[in-house]
C-alpha positions in Angstrom: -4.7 1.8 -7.2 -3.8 -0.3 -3.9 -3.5 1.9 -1.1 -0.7 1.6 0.1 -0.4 4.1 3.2 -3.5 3.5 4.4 -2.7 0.1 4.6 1.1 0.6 6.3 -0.7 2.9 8.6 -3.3 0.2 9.4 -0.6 -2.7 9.9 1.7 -0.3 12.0 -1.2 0.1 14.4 -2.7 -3.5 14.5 -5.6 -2.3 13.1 -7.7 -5.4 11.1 -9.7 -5.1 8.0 -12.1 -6.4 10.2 -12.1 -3.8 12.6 -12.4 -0.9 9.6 -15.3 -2.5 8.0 -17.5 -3.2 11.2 -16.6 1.2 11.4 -17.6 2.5 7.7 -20.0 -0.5 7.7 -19.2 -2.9 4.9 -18.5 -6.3 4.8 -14.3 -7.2 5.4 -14.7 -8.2 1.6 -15.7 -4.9 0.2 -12.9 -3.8 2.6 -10.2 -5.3 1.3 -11.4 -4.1 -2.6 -11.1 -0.7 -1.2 -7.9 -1.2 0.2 -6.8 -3.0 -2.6 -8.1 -0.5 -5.0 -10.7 -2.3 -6.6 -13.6 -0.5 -5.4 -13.7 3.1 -4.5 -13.3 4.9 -1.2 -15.6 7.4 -0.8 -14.9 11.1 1.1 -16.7 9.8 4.4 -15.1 6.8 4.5 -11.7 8.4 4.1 -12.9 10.5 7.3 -14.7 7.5 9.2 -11.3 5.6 8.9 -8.8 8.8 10.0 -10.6 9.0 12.6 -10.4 6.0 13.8 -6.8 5.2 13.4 -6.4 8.5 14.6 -4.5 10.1 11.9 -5.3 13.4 9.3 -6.7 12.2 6.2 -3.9 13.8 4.3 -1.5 10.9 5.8 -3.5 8.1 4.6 -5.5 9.2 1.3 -3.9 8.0 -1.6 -5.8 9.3 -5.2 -7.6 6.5 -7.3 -5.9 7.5 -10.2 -2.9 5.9 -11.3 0.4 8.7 -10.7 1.2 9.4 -15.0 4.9 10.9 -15.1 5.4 13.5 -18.3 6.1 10.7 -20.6 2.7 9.6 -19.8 3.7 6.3 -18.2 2.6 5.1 -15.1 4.6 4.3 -12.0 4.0 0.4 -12.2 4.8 0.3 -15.8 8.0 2.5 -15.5 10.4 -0.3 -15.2 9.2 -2.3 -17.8 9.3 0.6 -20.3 12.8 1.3 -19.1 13.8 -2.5 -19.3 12.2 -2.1 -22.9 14.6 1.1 -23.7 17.8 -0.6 -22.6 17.4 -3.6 -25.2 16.6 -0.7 -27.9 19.7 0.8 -26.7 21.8 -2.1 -27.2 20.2 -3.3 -30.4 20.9 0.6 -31.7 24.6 0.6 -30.8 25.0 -2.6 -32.4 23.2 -1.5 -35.9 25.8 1.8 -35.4 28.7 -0.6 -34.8 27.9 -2.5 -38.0 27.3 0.5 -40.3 30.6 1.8 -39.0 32.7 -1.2 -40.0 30.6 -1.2 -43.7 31.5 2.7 -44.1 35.5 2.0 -43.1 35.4 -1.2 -44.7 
């Protein structure tokens, strides 16, 4: 999961990639697939990194599991499944429209 605050935080501050992989060390590669979610950011990294853009951890970790609401679909995929819904919905009301007229009829 892309980490998203960490990243705002880093942008807001004019912080590079560069500059947070010469700190953990890694290469700006390995980096950016921590940042982007790809590879895993481990608990002294998370601390290396608050520390230097000078912020708690708490404002800039973000969990590498994906957030699962109680219909057990995750944030990205919520608007799909919702788009997904709506055309049931109206293929539903439709089917209930045409049994209607066959009952009256």
């Amino acid at each position: 999961m892309k980490k998203k605050k960490l990243q705002a935080i880093r942008k807001q501050k004019g912080i590079t990639q560069q500059q947070i992989a010469d700190i953990l060390p890694t290469e700006v590669s390995n980096y950016s697939r921590k940042e982007n979610g790809i590879t895993k950011i481990i608990q002294k990294e998370w601390i290396k990194i608050a520390n230097f853009l000078n912020v708690p951890v708490e404002e800039i970790y973000e969990d590498d599991h994906k957030e699962i609401n109680d219909s057990g679909i995750d944030d990205e995929n919520i608007y799909t499944y919702l788009s997904h819904l709506e055309k049931e919905n109206v293929k539903l009301r439709n089917k209930l429209e045409m049994l209607k007229i066959i009952i009256s009829g």
